[in-house]
Biopython code that builds the backbone (N, CA, C, O; Angstrom):
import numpy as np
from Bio.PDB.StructureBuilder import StructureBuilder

atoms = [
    (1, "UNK", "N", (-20.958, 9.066, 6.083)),
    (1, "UNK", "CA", (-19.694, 8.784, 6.730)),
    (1, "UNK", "C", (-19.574, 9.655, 7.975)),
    (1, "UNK", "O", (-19.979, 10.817, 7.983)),
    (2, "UNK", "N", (-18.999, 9.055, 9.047)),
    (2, "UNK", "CA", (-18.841, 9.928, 10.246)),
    (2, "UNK", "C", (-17.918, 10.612, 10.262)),
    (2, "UNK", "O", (-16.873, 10.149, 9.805)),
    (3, "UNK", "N", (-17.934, 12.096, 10.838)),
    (3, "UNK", "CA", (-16.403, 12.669, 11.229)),
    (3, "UNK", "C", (-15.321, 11.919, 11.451)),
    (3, "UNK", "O", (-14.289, 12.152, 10.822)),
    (4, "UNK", "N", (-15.394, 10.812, 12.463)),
    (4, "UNK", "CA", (-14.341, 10.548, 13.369)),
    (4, "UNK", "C", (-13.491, 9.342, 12.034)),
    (4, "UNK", "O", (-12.281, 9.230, 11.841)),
    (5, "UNK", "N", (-14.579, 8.628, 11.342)),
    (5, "UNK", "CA", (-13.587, 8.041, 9.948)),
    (5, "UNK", "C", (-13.431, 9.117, 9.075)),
    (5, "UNK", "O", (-12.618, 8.698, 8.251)),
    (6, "UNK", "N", (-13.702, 10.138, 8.804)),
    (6, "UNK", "CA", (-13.098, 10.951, 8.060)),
    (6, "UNK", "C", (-11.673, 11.572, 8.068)),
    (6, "UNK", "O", (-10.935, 11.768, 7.103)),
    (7, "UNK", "N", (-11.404, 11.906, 9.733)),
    (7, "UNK", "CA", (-10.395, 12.639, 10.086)),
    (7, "UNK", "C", (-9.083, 11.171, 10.237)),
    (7, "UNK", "O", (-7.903, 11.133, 9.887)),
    (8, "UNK", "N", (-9.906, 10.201, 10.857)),
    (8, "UNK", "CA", (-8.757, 8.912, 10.632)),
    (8, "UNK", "C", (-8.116, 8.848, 9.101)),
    (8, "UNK", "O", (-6.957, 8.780, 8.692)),
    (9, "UNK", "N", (-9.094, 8.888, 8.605)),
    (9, "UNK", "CA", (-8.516, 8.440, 6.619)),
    (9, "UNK", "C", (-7.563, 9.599, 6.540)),
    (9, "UNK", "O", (-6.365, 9.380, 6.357)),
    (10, "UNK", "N", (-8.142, 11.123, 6.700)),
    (10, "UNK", "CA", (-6.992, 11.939, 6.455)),
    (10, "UNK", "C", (-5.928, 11.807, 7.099)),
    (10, "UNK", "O", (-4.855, 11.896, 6.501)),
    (11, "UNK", "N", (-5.981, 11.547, 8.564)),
    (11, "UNK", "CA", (-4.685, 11.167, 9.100)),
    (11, "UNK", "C", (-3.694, 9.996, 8.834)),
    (11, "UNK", "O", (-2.468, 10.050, 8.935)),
    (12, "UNK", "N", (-4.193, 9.296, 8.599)),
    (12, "UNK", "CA", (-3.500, 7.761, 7.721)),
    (12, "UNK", "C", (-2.969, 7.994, 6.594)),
    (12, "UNK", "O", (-1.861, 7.565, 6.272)),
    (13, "UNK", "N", (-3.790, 8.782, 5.792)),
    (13, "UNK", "CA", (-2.877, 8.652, 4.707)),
    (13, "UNK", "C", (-1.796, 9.199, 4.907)),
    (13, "UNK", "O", (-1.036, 8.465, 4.276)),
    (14, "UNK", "N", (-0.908, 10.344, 5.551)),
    (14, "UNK", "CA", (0.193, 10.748, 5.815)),
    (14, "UNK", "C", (0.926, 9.845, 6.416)),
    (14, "UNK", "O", (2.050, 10.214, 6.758)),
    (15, "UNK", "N", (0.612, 8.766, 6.644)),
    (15, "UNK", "CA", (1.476, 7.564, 7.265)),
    (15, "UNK", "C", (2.262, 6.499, 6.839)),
    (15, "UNK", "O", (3.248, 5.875, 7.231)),
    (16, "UNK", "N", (1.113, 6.505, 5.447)),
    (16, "UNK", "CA", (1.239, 5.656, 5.113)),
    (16, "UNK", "C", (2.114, 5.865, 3.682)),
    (16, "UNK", "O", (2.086, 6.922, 3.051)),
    (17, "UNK", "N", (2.853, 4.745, 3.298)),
    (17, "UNK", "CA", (4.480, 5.416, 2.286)),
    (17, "UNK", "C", (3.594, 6.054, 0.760)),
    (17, "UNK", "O", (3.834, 7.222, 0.457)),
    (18, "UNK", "N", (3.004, 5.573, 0.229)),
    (18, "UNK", "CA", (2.244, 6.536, -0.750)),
    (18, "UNK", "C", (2.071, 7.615, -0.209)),
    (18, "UNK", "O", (2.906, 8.475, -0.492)),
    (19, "UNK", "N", (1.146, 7.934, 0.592)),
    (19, "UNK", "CA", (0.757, 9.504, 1.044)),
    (19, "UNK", "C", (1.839, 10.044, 1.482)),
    (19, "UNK", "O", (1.799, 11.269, 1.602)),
    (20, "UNK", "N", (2.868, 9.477, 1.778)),
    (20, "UNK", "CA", (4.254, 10.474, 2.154)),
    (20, "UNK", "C", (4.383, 11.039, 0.916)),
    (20, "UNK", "O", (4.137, 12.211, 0.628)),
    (21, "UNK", "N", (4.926, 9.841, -0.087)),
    (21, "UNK", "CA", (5.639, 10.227, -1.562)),
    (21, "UNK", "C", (4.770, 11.266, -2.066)),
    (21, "UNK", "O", (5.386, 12.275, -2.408)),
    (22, "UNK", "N", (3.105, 11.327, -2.256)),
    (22, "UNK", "CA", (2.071, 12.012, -2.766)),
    (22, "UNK", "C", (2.593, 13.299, -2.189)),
    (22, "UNK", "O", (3.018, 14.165, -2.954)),
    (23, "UNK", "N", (2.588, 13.462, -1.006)),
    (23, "UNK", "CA", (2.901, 14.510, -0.179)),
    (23, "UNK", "C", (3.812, 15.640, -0.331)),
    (23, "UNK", "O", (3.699, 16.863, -0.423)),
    (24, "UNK", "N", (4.846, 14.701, -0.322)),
    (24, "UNK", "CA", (6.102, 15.675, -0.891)),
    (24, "UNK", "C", (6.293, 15.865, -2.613)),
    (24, "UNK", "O", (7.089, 16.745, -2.941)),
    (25, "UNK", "N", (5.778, 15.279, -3.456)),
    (25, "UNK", "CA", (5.575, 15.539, -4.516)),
    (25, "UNK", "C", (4.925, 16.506, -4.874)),
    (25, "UNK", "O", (5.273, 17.331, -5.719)),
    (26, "UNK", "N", (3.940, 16.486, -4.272)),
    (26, "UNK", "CA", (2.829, 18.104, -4.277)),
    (26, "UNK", "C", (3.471, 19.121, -3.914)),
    (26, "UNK", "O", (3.696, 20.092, -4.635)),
    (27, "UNK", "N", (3.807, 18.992, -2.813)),
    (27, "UNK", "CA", (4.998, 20.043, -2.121)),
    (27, "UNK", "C", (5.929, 20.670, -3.190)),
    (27, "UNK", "O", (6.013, 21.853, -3.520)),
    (28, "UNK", "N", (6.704, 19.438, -3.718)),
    (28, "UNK", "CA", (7.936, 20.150, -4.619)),
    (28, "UNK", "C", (7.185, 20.695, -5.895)),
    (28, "UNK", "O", (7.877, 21.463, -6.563)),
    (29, "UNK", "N", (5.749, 20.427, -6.436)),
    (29, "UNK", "CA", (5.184, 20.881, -7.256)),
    (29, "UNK", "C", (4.982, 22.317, -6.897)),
    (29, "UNK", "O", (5.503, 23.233, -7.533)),
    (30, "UNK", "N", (3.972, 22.538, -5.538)),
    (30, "UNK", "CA", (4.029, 24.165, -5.368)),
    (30, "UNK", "C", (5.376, 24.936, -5.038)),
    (30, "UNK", "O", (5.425, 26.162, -4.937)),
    (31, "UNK", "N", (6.186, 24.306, -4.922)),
    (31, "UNK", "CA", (7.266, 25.181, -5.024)),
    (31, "UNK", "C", (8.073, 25.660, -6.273)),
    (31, "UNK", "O", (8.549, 26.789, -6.395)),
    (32, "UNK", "N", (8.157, 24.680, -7.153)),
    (32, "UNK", "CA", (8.300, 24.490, -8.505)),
    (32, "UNK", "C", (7.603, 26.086, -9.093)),
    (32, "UNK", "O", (8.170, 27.125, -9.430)),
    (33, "UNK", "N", (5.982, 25.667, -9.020)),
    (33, "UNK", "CA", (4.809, 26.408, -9.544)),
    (33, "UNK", "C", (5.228, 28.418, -8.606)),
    (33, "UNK", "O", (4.890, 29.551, -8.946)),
    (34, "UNK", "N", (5.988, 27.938, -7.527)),
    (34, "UNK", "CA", (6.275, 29.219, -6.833)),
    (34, "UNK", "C", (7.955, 30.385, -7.131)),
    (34, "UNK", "O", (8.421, 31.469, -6.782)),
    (35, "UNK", "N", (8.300, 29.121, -8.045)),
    (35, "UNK", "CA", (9.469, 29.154, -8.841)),
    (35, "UNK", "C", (11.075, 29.731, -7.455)),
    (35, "UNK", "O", (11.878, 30.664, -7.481)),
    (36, "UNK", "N", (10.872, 28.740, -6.608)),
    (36, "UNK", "CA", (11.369, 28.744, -5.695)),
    (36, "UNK", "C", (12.120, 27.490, -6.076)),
    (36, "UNK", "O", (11.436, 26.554, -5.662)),
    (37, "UNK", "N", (13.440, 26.933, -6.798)),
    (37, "UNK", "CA", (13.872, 25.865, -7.488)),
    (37, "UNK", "C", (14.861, 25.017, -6.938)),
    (37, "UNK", "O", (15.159, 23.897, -7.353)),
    (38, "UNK", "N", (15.589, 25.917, -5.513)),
    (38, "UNK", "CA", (16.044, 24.759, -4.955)),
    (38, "UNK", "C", (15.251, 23.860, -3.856)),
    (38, "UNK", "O", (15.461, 22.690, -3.536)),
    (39, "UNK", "N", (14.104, 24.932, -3.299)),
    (39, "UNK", "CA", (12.953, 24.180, -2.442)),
    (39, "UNK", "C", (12.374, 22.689, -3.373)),
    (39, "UNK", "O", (12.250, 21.486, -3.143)),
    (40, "UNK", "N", (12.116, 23.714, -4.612)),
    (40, "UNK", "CA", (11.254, 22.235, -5.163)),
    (40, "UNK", "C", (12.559, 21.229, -5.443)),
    (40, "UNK", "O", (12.425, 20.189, -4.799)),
    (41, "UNK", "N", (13.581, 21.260, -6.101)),
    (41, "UNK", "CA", (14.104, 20.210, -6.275)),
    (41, "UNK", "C", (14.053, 19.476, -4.677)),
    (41, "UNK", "O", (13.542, 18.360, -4.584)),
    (42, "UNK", "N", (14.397, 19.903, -3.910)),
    (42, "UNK", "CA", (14.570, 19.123, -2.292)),
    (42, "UNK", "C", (13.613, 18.388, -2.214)),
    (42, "UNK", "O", (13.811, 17.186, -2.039)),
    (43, "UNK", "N", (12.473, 18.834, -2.307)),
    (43, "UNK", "CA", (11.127, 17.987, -2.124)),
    (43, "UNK", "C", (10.909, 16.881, -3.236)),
    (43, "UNK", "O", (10.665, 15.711, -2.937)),
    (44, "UNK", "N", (11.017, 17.349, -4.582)),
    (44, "UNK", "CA", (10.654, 16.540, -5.840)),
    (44, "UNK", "C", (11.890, 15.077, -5.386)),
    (44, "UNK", "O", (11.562, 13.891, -5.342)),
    (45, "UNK", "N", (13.125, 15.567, -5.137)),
    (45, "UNK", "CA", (14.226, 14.701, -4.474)),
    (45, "UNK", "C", (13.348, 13.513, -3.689)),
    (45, "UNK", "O", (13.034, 12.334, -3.851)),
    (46, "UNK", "N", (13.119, 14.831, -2.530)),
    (46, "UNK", "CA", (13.014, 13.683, -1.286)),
    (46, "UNK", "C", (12.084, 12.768, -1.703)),
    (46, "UNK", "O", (12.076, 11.744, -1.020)),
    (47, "UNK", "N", (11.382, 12.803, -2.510)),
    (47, "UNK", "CA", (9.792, 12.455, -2.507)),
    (47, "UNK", "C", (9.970, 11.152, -3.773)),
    (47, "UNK", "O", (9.289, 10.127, -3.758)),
    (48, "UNK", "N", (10.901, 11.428, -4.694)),
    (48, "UNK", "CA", (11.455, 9.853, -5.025)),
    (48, "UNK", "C", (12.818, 9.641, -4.711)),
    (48, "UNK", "O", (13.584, 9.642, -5.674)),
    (49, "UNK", "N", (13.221, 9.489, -3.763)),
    (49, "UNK", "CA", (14.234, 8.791, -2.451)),
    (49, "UNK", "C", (13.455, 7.780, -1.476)),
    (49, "UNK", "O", (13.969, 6.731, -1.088)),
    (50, "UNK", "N", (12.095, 8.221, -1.101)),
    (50, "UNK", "CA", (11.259, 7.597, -0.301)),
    (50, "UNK", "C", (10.454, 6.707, -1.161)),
    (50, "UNK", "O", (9.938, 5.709, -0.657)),
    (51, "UNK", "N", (10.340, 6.906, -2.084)),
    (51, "UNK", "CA", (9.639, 5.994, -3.545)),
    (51, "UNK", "C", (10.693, 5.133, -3.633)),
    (51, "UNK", "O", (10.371, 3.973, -3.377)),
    (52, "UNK", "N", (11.764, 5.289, -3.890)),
    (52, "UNK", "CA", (12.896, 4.543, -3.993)),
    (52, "UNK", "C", (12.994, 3.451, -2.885)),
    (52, "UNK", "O", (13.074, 2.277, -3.248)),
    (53, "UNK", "N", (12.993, 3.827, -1.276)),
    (53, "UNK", "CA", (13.648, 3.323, -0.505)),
    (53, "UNK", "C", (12.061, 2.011, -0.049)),
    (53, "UNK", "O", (12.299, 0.828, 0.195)),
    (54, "UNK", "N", (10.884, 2.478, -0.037)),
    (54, "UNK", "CA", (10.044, 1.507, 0.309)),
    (54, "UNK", "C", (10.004, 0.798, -1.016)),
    (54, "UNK", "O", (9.597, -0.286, -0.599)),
    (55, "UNK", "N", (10.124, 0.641, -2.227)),
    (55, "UNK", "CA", (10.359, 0.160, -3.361)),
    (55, "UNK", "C", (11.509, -0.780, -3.534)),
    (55, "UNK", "O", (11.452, -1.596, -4.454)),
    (56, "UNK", "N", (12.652, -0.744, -2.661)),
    (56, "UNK", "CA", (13.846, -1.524, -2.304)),
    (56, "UNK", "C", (13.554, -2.704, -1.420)),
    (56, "UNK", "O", (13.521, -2.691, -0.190)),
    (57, "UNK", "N", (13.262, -4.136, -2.535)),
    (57, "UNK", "CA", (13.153, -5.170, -1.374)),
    (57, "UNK", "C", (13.799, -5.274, -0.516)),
    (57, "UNK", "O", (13.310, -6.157, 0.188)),
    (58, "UNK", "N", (14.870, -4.811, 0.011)),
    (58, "UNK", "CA", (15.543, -5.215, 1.260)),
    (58, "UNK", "C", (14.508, -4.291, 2.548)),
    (58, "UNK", "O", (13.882, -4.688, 3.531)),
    (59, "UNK", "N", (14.691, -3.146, 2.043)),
    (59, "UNK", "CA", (14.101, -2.673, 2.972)),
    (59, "UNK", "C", (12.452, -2.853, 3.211)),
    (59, "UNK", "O", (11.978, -2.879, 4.347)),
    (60, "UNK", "N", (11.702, -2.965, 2.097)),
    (60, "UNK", "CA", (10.197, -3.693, 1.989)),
    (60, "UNK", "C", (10.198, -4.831, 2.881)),
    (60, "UNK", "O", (9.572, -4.783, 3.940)),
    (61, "UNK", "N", (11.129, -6.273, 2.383)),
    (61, "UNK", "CA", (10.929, -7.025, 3.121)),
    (61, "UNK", "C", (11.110, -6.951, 4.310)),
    (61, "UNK", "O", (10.396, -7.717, 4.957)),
    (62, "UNK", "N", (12.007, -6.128, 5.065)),
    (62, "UNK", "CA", (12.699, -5.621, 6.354)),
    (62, "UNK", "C", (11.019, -5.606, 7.105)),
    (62, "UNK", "O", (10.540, -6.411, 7.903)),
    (63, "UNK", "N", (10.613, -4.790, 6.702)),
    (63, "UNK", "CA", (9.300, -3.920, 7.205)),
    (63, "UNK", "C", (8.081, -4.821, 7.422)),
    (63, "UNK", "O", (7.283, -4.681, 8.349)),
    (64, "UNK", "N", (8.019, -5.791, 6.439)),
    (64, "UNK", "CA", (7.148, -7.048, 6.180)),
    (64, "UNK", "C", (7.330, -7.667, 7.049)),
    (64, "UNK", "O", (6.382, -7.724, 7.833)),
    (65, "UNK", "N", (8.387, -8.335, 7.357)),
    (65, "UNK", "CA", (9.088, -9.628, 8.253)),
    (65, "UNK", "C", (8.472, -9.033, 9.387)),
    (65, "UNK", "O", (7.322, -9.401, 9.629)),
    (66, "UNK", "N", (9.165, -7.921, 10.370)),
    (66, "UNK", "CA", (8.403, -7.817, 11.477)),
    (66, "UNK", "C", (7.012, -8.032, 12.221)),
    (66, "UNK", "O", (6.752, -8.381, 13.373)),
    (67, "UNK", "N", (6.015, -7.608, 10.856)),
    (67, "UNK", "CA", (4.932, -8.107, 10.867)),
    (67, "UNK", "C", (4.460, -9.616, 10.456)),
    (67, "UNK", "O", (3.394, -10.096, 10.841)),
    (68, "UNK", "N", (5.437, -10.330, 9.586)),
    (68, "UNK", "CA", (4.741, -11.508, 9.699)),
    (68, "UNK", "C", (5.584, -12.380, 10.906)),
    (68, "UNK", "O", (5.196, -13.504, 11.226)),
    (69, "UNK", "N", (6.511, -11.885, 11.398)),
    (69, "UNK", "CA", (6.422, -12.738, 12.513)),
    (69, "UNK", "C", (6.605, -12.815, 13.652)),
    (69, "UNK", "O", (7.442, -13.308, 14.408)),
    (70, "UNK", "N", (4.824, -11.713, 13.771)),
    (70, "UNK", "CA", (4.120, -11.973, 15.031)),
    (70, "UNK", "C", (3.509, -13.260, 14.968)),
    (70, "UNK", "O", (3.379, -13.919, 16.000)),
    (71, "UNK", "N", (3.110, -13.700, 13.828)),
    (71, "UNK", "CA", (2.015, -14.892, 13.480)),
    (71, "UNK", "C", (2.994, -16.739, 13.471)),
    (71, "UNK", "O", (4.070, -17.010, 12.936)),
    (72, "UNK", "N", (1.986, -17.720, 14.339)),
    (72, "UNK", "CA", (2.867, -18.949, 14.253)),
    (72, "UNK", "C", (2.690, -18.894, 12.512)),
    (72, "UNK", "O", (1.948, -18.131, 11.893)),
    (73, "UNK", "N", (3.641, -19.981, 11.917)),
    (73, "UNK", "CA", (3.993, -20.597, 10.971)),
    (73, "UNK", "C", (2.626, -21.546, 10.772)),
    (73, "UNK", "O", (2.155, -22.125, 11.751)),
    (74, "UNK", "N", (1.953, -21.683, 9.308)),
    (74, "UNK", "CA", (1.150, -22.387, 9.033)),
    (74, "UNK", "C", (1.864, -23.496, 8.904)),
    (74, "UNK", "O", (2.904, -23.526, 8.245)),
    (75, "UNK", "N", (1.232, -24.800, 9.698)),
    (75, "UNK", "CA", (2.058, -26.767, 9.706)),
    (75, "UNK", "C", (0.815, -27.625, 8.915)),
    (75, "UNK", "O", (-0.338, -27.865, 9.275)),
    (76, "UNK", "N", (1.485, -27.943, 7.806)),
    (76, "UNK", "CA", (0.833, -28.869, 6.747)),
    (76, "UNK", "C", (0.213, -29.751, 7.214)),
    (76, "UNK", "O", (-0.619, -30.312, 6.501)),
    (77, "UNK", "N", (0.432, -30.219, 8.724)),
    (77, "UNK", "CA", (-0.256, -31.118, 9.356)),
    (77, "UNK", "C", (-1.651, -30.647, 9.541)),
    (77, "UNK", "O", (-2.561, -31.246, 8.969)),
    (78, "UNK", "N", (-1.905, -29.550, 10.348)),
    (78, "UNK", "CA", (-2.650, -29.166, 10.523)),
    (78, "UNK", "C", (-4.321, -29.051, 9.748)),
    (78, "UNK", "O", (-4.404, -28.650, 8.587)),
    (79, "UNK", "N", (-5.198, -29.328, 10.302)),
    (79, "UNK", "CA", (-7.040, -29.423, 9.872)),
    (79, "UNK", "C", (-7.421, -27.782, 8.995)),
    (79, "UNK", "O", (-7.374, -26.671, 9.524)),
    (80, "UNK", "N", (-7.689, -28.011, 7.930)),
    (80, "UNK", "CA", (-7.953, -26.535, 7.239)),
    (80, "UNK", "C", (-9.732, -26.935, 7.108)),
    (80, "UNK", "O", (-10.223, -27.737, 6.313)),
    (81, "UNK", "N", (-10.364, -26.221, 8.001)),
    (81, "UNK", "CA", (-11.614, -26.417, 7.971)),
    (81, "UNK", "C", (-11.715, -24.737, 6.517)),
    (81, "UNK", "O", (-12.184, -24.963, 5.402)),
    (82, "UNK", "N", (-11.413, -23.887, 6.742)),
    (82, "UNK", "CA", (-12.061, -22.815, 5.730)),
    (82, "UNK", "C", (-10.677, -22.279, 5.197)),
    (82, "UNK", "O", (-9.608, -22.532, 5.753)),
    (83, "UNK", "N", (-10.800, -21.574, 4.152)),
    (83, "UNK", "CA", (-9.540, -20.887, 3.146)),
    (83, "UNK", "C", (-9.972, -19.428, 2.824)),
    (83, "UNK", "O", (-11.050, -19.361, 2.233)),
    (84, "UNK", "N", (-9.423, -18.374, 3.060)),
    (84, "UNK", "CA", (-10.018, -17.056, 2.842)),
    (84, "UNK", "C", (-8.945, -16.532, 2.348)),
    (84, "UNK", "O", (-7.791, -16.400, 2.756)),
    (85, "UNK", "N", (-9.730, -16.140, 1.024)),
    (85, "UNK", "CA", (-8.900, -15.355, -0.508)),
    (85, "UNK", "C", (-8.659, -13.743, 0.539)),
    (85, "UNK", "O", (-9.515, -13.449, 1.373)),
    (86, "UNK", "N", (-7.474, -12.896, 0.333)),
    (86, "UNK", "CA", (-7.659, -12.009, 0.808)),
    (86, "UNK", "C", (-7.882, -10.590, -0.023)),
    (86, "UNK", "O", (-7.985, -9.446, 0.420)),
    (87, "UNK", "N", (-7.918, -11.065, -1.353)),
    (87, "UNK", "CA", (-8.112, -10.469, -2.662)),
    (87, "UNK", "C", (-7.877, -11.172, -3.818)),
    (87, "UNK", "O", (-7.030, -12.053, -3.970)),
    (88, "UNK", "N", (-8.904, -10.619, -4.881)),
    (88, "UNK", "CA", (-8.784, -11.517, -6.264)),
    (88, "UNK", "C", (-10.085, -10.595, -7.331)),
    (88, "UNK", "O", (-11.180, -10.081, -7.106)),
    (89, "UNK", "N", (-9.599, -10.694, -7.988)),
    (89, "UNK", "CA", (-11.028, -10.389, -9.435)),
    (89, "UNK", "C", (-12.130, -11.569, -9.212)),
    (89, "UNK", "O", (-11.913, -12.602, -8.579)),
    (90, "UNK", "N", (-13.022, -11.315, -9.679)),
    (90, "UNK", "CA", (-14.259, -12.315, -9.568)),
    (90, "UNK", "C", (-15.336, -11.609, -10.459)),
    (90, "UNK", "O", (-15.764, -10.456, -10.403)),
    (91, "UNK", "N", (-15.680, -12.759, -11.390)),
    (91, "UNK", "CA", (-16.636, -12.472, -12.523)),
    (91, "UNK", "C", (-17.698, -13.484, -12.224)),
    (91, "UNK", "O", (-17.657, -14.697, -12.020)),
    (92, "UNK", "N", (-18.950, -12.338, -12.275)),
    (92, "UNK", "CA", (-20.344, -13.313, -11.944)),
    (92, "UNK", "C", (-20.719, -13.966, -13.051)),
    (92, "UNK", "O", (-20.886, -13.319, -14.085)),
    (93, "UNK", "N", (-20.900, -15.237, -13.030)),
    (93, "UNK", "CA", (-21.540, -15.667, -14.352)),
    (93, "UNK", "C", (-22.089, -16.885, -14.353)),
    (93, "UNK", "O", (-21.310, -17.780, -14.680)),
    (94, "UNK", "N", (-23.388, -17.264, -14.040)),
    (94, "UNK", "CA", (-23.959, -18.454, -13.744)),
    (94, "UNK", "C", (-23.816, -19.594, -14.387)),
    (94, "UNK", "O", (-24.024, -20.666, -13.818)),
    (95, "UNK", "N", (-23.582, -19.542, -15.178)),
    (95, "UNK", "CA", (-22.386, -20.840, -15.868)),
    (95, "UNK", "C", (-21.380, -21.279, -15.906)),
    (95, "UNK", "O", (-20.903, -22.237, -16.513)),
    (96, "UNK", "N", (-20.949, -20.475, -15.142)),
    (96, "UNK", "CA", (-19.493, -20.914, -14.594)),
    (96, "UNK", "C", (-19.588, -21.480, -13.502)),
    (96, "UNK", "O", (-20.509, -21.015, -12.830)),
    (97, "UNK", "N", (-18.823, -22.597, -12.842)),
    (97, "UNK", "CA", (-18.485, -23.185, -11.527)),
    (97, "UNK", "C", (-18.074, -22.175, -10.557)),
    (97, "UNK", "O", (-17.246, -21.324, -10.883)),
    (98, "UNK", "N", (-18.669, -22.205, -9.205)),
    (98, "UNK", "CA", (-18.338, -21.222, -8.337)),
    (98, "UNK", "C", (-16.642, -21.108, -8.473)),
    (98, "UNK", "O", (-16.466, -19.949, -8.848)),
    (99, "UNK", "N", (-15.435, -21.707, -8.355)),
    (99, "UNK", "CA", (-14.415, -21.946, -8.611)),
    (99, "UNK", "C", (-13.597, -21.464, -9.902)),
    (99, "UNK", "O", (-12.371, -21.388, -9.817)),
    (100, "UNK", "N", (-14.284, -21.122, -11.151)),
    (100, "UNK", "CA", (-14.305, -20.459, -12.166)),
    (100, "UNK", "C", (-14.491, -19.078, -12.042)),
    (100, "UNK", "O", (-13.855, -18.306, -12.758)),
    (101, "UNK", "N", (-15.218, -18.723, -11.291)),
    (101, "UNK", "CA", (-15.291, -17.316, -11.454)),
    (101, "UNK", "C", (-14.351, -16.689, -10.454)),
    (101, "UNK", "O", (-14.513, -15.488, -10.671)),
    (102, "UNK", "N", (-13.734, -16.766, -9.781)),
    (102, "UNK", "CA", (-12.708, -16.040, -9.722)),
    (102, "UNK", "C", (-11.437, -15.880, -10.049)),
    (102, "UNK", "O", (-10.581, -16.644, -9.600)),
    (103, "UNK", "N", (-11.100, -14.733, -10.983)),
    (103, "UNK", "CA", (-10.504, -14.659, -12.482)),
    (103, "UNK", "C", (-8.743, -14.671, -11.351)),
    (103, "UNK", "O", (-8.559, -14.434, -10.157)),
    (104, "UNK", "N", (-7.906, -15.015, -12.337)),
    (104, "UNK", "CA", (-6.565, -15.272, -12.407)),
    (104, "UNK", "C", (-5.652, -13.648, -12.559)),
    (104, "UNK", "O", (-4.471, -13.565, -12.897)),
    (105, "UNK", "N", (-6.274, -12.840, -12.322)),
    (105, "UNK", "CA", (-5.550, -10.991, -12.868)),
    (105, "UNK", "C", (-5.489, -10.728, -11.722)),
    (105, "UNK", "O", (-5.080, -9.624, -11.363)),
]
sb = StructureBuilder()
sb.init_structure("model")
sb.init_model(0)
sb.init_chain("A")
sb.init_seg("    ")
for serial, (resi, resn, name, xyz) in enumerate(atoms, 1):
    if name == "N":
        sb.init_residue(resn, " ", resi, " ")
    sb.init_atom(name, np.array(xyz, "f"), 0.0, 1.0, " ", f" {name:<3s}", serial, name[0])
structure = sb.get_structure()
């Protein structure tokens, strides 16, 4: 792996709403562990408030929407030459129909 994806991944994850929550959870843990108890409650707080608030469809979907609509609207009219799964389980098993093996979980 190169430096320059290494230091990206570490930097992303602080961006991104897990690595916040992770973040400040740890936080209110060493403070906890430092027996410093209104620091840690603040953090242990903040840290499911922000669990809370990206966890709140209003505000999830809020965040979603912007991004989906940069993109036109898919029209039923329209020619679907290819279909791309963008995740799924898939079990190899040569007896199964290509169409079979990718599992329903």
């Amino acid at each position: 792996m190169s430096f320059g994806l290494v230091i990206k991944k570490f930097i992303s994850f602080f961006f991104e709403p897990i690595g916040i929550v992770i973040t400040l959870f740890v936080i209110g843990l060493y403070y906890l562990y430092q027996k410093k108890h209104y620091r840690a409650e603040q953090f242990l707080l903040g840290s499911m408030l922000v669990l809370a608030l990206f966890a709140y469809p209003p505000f999830s979907n809020f965040l979603v929407s912007t991004l989906e609509e940069q993109y036109p609207k898919y029209e039923s009219t329209q020619k679907v030459q290819y279909i791309h799964v963008l995740g799924n389980g898939h079990t190899t098993d040569p007896s199964l129909p290509l169409s079979a093996q990718i599992t329903d979980i």
